[in-house]
Structure formats: C-alpha cells, structure tokens
C-alpha positions, 0 to 999 in steps of 0.5 A: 093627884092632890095639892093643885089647888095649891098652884091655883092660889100661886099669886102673879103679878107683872114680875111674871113674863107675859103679864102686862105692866101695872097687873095687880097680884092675882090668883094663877088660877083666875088667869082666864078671868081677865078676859085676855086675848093674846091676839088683842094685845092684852099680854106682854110679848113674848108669851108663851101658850099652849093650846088647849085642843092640841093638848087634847088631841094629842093626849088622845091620839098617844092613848089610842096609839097604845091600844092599838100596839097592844096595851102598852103603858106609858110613864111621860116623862116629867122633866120635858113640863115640869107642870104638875097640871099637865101631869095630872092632865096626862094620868087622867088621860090614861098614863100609868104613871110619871117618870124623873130624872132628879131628885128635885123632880121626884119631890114635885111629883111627891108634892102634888101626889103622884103615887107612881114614878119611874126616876129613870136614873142612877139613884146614888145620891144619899140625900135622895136616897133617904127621902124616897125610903122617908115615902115608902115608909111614910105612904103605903101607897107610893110606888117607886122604881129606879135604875142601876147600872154597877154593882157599885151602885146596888152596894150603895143603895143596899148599905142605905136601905138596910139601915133603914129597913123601912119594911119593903124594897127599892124596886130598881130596873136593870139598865143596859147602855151602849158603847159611847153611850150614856149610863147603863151596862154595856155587856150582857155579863156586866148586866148580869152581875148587877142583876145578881148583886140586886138579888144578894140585896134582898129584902131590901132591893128588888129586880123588877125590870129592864130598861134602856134610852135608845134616844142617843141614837139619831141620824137624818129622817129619810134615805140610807141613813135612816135604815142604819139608824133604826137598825143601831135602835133594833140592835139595842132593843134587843140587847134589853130584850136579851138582858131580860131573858137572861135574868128571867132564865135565872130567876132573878125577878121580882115576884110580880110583872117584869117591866122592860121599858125604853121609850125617849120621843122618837123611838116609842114605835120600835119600843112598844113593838119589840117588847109587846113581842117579848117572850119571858115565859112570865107576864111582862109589862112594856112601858114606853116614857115619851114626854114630848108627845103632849105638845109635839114640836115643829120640828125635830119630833115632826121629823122623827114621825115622818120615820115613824111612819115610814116604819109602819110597824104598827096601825097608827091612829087617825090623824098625827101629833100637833104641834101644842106650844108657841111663842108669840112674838113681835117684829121690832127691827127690819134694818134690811130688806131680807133681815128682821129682828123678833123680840124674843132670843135664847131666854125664850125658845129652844135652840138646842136642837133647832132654831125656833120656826116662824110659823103663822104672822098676825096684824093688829087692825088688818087680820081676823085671825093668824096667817100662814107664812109664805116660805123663806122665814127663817131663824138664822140666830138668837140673842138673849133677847132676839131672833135674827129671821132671814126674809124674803125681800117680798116678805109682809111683814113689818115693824109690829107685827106679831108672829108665831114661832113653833120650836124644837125640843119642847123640853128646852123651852118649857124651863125658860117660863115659870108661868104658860097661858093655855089658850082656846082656838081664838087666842083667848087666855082660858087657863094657865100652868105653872113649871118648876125648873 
C-alpha cells in the first residue's frame, strides 16, 4: 500500500473527539509524541482506542486459524474500519486482499493502494461502473471482482464495458441468495442463467467465481436453536457449492482458480470447511470476508465463537479473539442508588446489536490500573450523549470515575469516530488511526 503518509500529515486539532481542549494543530502521525495517557486524564472523554497487543494477537490467531483449515484465503472487509492503517496492517498480516461494499469504499481503497478488492455487491451504478473500468485500464496491476445476481445486471455492466473495451474483463462472482434474504439468486436455474448471460458477455465479463453471505442467518449461541441455525448455514453453503458444480459442468468459468467465497463474521468455520472440501475437478480458492476478527467485540461475536467452538470442525488455534476496541467513559450522574449516568450515548457505541458492556472501572488517585466490574452493570439505554447503567446498590462507583465499555458489532461504532487512539497495555497513547465513513 501506498499514500499512508498521507494520513499521517492529516492535521488535528481540538475539533477532533477525544483531543483536549486548547491542542494546537498537529500531525495525525505524531499522536504518540505527546506523551499522553488515557488513564492519566490527558485526552477528553469519551475516547475511543484500540489496543495495539489485540490488534496483534488477533491478526495473528485469523492467519493461523486459515492455515490449519487448509490454506484458506481471507479478503476483510473493509467497511467494518474503514482505516486504510488498519488494512495495511491486515495484508501485512497475510490477507489476500480487501473486500467493499460501495463505491465510495472502493475509491479509499484505490486511494491508498490496495491492488486486490473484492466489491462484494451488485456493481449497476453507472458512475461506479466507469471508474473501476478508468483502474483497470489506468493500473495493470489492479485486480477487481464484483457480484451479479440478474441477467439484468450482466446486461448493464456488459453494455458499459463494451463501450469502453479497456482490454480486460469485469471479473463478477456469481451470487446465490436466500429466500427473504438479501440480494443473490435463489434458484439453481435463475444462477444459472446469469452464469450464461456472463459468459454470452465475453470478452468483456469474466465468471470467476461464487459467492454468498450466509451471516442473515442468526438465531441463539446454544441449545436446539443453534443446531437449526447451522443447519439453515450448511443448507446454503451447499446451495453455493452446488452453483459452482454446475457451472464448472458447463464450462462456464474463467480460465484461472475458481473463487467460492462467503464468510460474514460468524460463520468463517462452516465457510472455510465446506468450500476447503469442494470438488470442481479444477483448482478452486476458498475465501472467507470476515471483518470483525481484527477487534472482535464483547458481545455478540464473543457469542458467535463460543458456536464456533462447539461446532469444532476445525483445530482452532491457541488461545480466542479479544476483544481490541473500547471506549472509555465517565460516571457524570448517579440520581439513584441503582441507576448512574455515563458520558457517552448513541453517537459514541454500537447499539444495533447490543448495548455497549461496562467492563473494567478506573479511579484517578486510588487505582494503578483498570478494575474488573463486579456483576449487575448494565447498559439499559443511550441517549445521543448518555449511557443509562443499571447498578448494584453495592456498586463503587461514583461520580468521576472512568469506565470501560466493551461494545458490539465493531462496525457500528468505528463510523461514529473520525479519528481512534491505539494504546499499549498501560493506557499510553502510541499511534492513532484514521476512518473514512
């Protein structure tokens, strides 16, 4: 990647959530020059920050994780950071590329130099459509795959790059869907007629592929329920698996390895072991598209490991994700004996899929470092601005005190902060990254 220096020039200054008040512009990337502690006071809270040995660890165990199901590839996706940092961080770790949704995520990408994205949608947006054939004709070495799902979509994107005819193909994966799912065919015949209507487009599109989001299956972690959801997950696994036979029984690939991908963040162990055992009779390449694996969360993916784990189709590596991303906060009000009043609310933490989880407390003056809570803290609504936490009456905390929230769905919070500290294990400020939402 290139350009990131770019993002180290950016200028901040007190405009920027978490900076303290009066801070003089400086550069993004002399961030750990200040000698600023989180625990200390120095930054105004909330502030989000990433901890750099999570960040490492998890990287580490998702590398290791695909070796052992058998040389799965993995393209993260980009739109859970939206941190050109961190997806460098992600190929330097061993990801074969990185996967958008939109447009406007494809042209960071582009802007930073990654050479391999996956848009993992329907491309049928003009405007799109002509910048991606403006890269492959501009940069040789840019590779691009996107999906289809409707010969109606091939015919678009065929009509767009004929008349440009910039000398190589749109390489389109094939989606399947699923019935009161999102996008993707739902038949085996409706797959199959896009997969022709791609092939009728040639020279100009290429089928390299099927894929699939098996994530819009969810049900509970444990029990009954969780047998029938990863059974609803196999059912269309398979339902990809047979797409992709049947294409490859008429021919209708690309020269080159046939791609069957799926991967949201919950399912990455049924992806890698069901495609690692599928039989095209050509050479295939499985890839998963996790994106929250980088900072896990506290809560909802910390449920879908445990399902993870009880499936057990595949050695798991030592040790589990951790949870990278916290925001810390302050105690402003406690008006009751069981109720207290954080300083941070919707425009700070995920709440789509759970509410945030108050995790660790800190007292300026009392402790060296972050306590554990004691059980019964819990977020029971947010404001813009506040955190309504249900307490024990026996709870120590009071008005000051700072406290960690662990949240959910890491993708929801990361687009409510332009700017994120990443700290080492003692709260210093050593680096930061930057979004683009």
């Amino acid at each position: 990647m290139h350009g990131l220096g770019e993002i180290d020039d950016f200028l901040i200054d007190d405009r920027v959530k978490g900076v303290p008040g009066g801070a003089p512009p400086f550069r993004l990337g002399d961030i750990g020059a200040k000698g600023w502690n989180v625990l200390r006071g120095d930054l105004t809270l909330p502030v989000a920050v990433l901890k750099e040995s999570a960040l490492a660890h998890n990287g580490a165990w998702m590398m290791d994780f695909l070796r052992r199901a058998g040389g799965v590839r993995i393209a993260p996706h980009g739109k859970t950071t939206m941190s050109p940092q961190l997806f460098a961080r992600q190929l330097a770790d061993g990801a074969w590329g990185i996967t958008v949704a939109t447009a406007q995520q494809l042209q960071v990408c582009r802007r930073y130099g990654v050479d391999r994205v996956v848009f993992a949608n329907q491309l049928i947006d003009r405007q799109a459509i002509r910048y991606v054939l403006d890269e492959l004709e501009r940069d040789p070495a840019f590779e691009f795959w996107a999906l289809a799902d409707s010969v109606e979509a091939v015919e678009l994107l065929a009509a767009e790059a004929r008349s440009r005819n910039v000398g190589r193909p749109i390489k389109l994966l094939l989606e399947g869907g699923m019935p009161g799912g999102r996008t993707g065919a739902r038949t085996l015949e409706a797959a199959l007629s896009v997969a022709r209507a791609i092939g009728s487009a040639g020279p100009h599109l290429a089928l390299c592929g099927v894929e699939g989001f098996e994530g819009l299956v969810d049900g509970p972690a444990h029990g009954p329920g969780a047998a029938e959801v990863n059974a609803k997950v196999q059912a269309f696994l398979d339902f990809l698996g047979e797409i992709a036979a049947s294409c490859a029984a008429e021919n209708l690939f690309a020269p080159g390895p046939v791609i069957v991908s799926a991967g949201g963040s919950a399912f990455y162990d049924m992806v890698t072991d069901t495609f690692a055992r599928l039989d095209l009779g050509r050479e295939i390449m499985p890839l998963t598209r996790s994106g929250c694996y980088l900072t896990h969360d506290s809560a909802s993916y910390v449920r879908a490991f445990e399902r993870l784990r009880e499936r057990g189709l595949v050695g798991l590596p030592n040790g589990t994700p951790v949870p990278a991303l916290e925001v810390w906060t302050l105690v402003q009000s406690r008006p009751e004996t069981e109720k207290l009043i954080l300083t941070a609310g919707k425009r700070d933490v995920s709440f789509d899929a759970d509410m945030p989880v108050p995790e660790r407390w800190f007292r300026p003056g009392l402790h060296q470092a972050p306590q554990a809570l004691p059980p019964g803290h819990v977020v029971t609504g947010l404001n813009d601005q506040h955190a309504h936490v249900t307490v024990p009456a026996s709870s120590p905390l009071r008005v000051g005190d700072m406290v960690a929230l662990g949240i959910s769905h890491p993708c929801t919070t990361f687009d409510k902060w332009q700017v994120m500290c990443v700290v080492n294990e003692d709260y210093d400020v050593v680096s930061a990254i930057r979004t683009f939402f």
